[in-house]
N, C-alpha and C positions, 0 to 999 in steps of 0.2 A: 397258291404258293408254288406246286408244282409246275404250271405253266413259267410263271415268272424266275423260276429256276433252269426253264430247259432254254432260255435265251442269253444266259450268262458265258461271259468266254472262258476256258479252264485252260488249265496247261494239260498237254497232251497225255493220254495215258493214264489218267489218275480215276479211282473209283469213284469220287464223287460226279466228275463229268457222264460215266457209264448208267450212275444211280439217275442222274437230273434228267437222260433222254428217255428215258427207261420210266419214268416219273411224267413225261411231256407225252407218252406214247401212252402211258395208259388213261390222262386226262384227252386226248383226242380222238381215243378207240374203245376205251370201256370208263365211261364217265362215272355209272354207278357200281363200283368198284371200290371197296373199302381199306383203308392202307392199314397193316399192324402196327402194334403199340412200337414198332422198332423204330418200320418205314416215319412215321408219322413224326419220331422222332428226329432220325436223321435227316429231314426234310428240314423240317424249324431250324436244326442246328444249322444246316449248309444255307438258307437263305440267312441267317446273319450274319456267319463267316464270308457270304459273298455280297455284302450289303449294299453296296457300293454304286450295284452294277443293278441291282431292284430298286420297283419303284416302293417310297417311305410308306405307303401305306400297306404292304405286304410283308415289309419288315416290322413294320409297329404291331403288327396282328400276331409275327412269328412270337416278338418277344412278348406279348401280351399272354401266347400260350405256352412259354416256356413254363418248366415245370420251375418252384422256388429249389435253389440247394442249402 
């Protein structure tokens, strides 16, 4: 997911574009690296706020692990 986040276009300046390369940079420099309960989530969240722009099987998976509310 976080690959497929760090090639989406953002508007400039916004945290979630800083979070997504930040996210791409540690799947290409520390693979076994484990995200927190936050990271982990904020990830899920921002790949189906930017669905659009992912490929559907990376979104089906986000919301597959979305927690129930």
């Amino acid at each position: 997911m976080a690959h497929a986040l760090s090639v989406v276009s953002f508007v400039p300046g916004t945290g979630t574009k800083r979070f997504a390369r930040d996210m791409g940079f540690m799947v290409a420099n520390q693979p076994d690296r484990e995200l927190t309960p936050k990271q982990a989530e904020y990830l899920r969240t921002a790949v189906i706020r930017f669905r659009r722009q992912i490929p559907r099987e990376v979104v089906e998976t986000a919301m597959r692990l979305q927690p129930a509310t």
